[in-house]
N, C-alpha and C positions, 0 to 999 in steps of 0.2 A: 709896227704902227698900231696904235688903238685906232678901233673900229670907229668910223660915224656913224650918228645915230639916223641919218636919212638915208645911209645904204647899208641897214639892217636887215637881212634876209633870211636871219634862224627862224622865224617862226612868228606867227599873227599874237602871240602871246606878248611880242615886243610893245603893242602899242600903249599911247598915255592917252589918259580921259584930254578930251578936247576942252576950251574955257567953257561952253554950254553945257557940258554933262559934268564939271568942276561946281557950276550955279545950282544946276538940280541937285547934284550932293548936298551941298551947304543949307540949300532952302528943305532939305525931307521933312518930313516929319517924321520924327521917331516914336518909338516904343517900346514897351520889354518883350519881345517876341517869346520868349519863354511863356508870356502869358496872351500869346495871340493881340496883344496890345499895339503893336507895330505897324501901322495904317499904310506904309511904302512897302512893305514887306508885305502884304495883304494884297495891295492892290496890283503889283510884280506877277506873285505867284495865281492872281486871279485872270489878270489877261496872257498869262504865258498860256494856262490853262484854257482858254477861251482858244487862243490861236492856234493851239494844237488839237482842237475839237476834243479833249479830254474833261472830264469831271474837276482835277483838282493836282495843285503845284506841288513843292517844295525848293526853297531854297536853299545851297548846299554850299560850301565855303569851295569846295572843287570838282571836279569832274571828275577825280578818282575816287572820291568821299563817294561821290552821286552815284558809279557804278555799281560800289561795294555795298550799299546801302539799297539798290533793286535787287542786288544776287541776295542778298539775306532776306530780303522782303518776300521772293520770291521761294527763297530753298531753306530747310533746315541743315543743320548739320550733318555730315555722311552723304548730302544729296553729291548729284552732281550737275555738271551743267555744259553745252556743247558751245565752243567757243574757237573762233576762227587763230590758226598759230600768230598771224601777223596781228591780232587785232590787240589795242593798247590795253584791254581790260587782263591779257593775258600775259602779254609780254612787258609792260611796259609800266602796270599799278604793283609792282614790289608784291606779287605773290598775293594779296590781300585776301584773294576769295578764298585760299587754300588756308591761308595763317592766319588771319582774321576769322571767319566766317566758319569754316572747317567743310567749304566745299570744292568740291575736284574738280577740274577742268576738265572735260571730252573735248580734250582738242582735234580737231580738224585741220586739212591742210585748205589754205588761202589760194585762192586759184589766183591765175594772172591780172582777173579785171576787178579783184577784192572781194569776188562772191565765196560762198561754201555751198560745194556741188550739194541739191538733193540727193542723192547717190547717196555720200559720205554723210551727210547729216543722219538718216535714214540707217548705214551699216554701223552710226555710234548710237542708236537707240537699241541694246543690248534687251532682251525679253527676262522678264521678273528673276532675280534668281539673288540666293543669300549670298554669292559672290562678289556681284556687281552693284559698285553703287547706285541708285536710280537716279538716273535725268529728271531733271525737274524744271531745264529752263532754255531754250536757244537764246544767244547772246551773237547778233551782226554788230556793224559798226559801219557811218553811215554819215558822210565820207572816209574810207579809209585810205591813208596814202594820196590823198588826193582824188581818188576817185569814187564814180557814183554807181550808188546799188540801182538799178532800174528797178521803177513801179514793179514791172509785173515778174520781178523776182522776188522782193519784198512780199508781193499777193500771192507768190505758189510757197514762198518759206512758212507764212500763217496758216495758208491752207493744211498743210502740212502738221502745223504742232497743231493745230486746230484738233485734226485727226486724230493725233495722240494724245491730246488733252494736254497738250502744253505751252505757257504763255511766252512769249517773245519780249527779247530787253535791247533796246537800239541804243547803244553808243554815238548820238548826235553830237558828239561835241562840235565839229562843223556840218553839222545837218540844215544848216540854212545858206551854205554853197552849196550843198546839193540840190534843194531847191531854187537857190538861183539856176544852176548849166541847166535842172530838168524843167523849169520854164511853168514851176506849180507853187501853190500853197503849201506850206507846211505842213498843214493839215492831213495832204493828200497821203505825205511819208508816214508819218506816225499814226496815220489810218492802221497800219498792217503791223502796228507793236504793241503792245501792252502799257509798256512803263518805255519812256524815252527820257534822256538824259541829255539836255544839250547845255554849251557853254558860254555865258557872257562875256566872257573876256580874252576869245582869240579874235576873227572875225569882225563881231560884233564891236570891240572894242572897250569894252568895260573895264575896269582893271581887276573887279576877281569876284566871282562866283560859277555856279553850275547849279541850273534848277533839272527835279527831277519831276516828271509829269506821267499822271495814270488815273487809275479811277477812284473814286474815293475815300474806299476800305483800303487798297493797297498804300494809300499814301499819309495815311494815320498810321499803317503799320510801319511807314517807313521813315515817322518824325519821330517815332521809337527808334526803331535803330542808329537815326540821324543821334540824339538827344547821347545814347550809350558809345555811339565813336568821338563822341566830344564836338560835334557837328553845333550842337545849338548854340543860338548867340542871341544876344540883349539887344540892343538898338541896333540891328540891321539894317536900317530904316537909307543908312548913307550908302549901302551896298545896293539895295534893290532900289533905288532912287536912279542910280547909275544905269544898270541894266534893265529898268524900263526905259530910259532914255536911249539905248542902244536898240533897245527891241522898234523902239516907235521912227526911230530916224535914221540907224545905223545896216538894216536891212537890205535895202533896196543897192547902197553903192558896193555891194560883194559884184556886183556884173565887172566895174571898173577894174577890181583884184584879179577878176578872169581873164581881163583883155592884157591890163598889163602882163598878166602869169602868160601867155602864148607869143607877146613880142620879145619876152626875155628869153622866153625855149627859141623863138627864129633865131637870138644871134645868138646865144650859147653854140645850136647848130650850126653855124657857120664857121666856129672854131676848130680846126684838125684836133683828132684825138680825144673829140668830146663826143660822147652817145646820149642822144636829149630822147628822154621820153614827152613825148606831147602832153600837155595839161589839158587835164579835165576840168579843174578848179582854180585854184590860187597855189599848186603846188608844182614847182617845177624838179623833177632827177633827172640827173646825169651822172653816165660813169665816164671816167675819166682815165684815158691810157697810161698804163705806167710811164711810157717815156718821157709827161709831160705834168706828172702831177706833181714836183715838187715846186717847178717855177710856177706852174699855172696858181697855184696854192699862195706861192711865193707872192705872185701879183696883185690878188688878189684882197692881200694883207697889206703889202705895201702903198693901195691904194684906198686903204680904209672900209672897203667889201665885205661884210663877215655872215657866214654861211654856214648849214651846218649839214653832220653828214662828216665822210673821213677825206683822207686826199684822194680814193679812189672811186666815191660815190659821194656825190653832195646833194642836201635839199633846199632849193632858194623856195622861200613863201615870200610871197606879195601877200601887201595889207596896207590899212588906212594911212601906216605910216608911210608908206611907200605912196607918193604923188608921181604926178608925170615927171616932174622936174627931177626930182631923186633919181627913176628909169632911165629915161632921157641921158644925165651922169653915168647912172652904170653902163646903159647899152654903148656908148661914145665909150667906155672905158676899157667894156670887150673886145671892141671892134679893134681898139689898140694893141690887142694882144699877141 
C-alpha cells in the first residue's frame, strides 16, 4: 500500500508550505542576489542574524551546502577538523569536507546522549608535528538524533577550543527543538559557537533552505565559497520569503511535535518486542525483535504508516504535518497491533 501523506513519519523534511507561507512567497519581493539586490533575501538573513545574536547571515540552498561552506570558511586545505562519528556532517554529507574541501575529519566517538567526551576531543588535538594534519575547527551537532547538547556542555566544549585557539561550527539544523525541550532562546545555544548552521525546511517548515550565521568577516568569506560550490542564486527572494515566515510563526508550535513525539514512544512501548527510546524532541527510535519485524513492518505498510529506519530499527518524526488527528489514527492503529 502507498503511504498517506497524514501518517508520514520519515522525517520533518516531509512537510508542504502551508496557504499563508504559499501568499508570502508569491507577495516577495525579489532581486538579483548575486548583487545584494534581493530585499527578502536581506531581510531573512538580517533577522536570522539578529535572533541568533550574531553579526551576520547567509542563505544556503541546504544544510549540507551550509556545513561545507563553514568547514572551508573555517579550514584550508590539509587542515583538519574534530567531528562527532554519528554527526551528519560526517557521516551522512557524502564525504564533502574530505572531497570537496580537502579537509580530514578527527573523528570522535558519539557518546550515548550525543555529546564528544572532553577527554576525546582533547586526545585528537595532536601537538605541532609535520605528520599530522592540524585541527583547525570542532564541529557538534545540535540536536543530534533527536537529542539535546546541554548549555553547559556547549560552554565547557568553547571554553575549550577557546584555549586552543579554536572556533567551533554547530550543526543546528534542528537547533530550534533544542531550544524548545531546553526551555531558551536561541541565542542562548549559538552563544558557545562561532558559525551555526540551521535549517528552514525540517521543523520549521519551509520547503527548502539552510542559513548559515557568524560574524561578519567569516561570512563574506563564506558567500565566496557559497558563490564557487554553485550555492549563489538570483531571485531568492520566493525562498527567504518562506523561511522568514517560518522563523516568525513556525517556532513556537515545535513544543506540540514534542508532546506528540512522547505519546507515540507511550504506545509504540506498549507493543511486545518493541524497545522505545524516550524522546527528547520530535524524534522517536525503536529497535524492533527479530521475531516480529517482518509483520510488524508488514502492518505498518498495509496500513499506510511509513517510517524510516530498517525493519530492525525505525525513526518516527513528528512534525507540522503530523496533527492530532493524524496521531490519534496512528496511535488507534498501534494499539491494533
Amino acid at each position: 500500500m502507498t503511504h498517506r501523506q497524514d501518517l508520514d513519519f520519515r522525517s520533518d523534511t516531509v512537510t508542504k508550505p502551508c496557504p499563508l507561507m504559499r501568499e508570502a512567497i508569491a507577495k516577495a519581493e525579489v532581486g538579483d542576489d548575486y548583487y545584494r539586490d534581493d530585499i527578502s533575501v536581506r531581510e531573512l538573513e538580517q533577522f536570522a542574524a539578529e535572533l541568533f545574536g550574531k553579526e551576520a547571515a547567509l542563505l544556503t540552498p541546504s544544510g549540507t551546502q551550509s556545513n561545507l561552506i563553514a568547514i572551508m570558511s573555517h579550514c584550508q586545505r590539509g587542515d583538519a577538523y574534530i567531528v562527532g562519528d554519528r554527526s551528519h556532517s560526517y557521516l551522512r554529507e557524502l564525504g564533502g569536507a574530505a572531497m570537496v574541501a580537502g579537509v580530514q575529519p578527527q573523528v570522535v566517538q558519539t557518546q550515548p546522549d550525543g555529546t564528544l567526551s572532553l577527554k576525546d576531543i582533547e586526545a585528537s588535538l595532536f601537538p605541532a608535528s609535520i605528520l599530522f594534519a592540524p585541527v583547525r575547527l570542532i564541529a557538534l551537532e545540535n540536536t543530534i538524533e533527536g537529542k539535546v547538547l546541554p548549555l553547559d556542555y556547549l560552554r565547557d566544549v568553547a571554553a575549550l577550543a577557546n584555549q586552543r585557539g579554536l572556533p567551533v561550527h554547530l550543526d543546528g539544523a534542528r537547533i530550534f527543538n533544542a531550544a524548545s525541550a531546553l526551555g531558551c532562546p536561541v541565542s542562548d545555544i549559538a552563544h558557545h559557537s562561532d558559525t551555526i548552521s540551521f535549517c528552514l525546511s525540517k521543523g520549521l517548515g519551509a520547503p527548502v533552505g539552510s542559513v548559515l550565521v557568524g560574524s561578519a568577516q567569516m561570512i563574506e568569506t563564506a558567500r565566496r565559497h557559497r558563490q564557487m560550490l554553485g550555492g549563489g542564486m538570483r531571485q531568492a527572494g520566493i525562498l527567504a520569503a518562506a523561511g522568514l515566515f517560518a522563523l516568525k510563526n513556525n517556532m513556537g508550535r515545535l513544543t506540540d511535535d514534542h508532546m506528540r513525539a512522547n505519546k507515540l514512544a507511550a504506545t509504540l512501548s506498549d507493543i511486545p518486542g518493541l524497545s522505545v527510546q524516550s524522546p527528547q524532541t520530535n524524534m522517536v527510535f525503536c529497535d524492533i525483535d527479530r521475531s516480529i519485524q517482518d509483520r510488524f513492518s508488514g502492518y505498518l505498510n498495509k496500513n499506510g504508516i511509513c517510517v524510516s529506519g530498517t525493519p530492525a530499527r525505525q525513526r518516527w518524526v513528528t512534525h507540522l504535518g503530523i496533527d492530532d488527528t493524524a496521531l490519534s489514527t496512528t496511535l488507534d492503529l498501534l494499539a491494533r497491533f
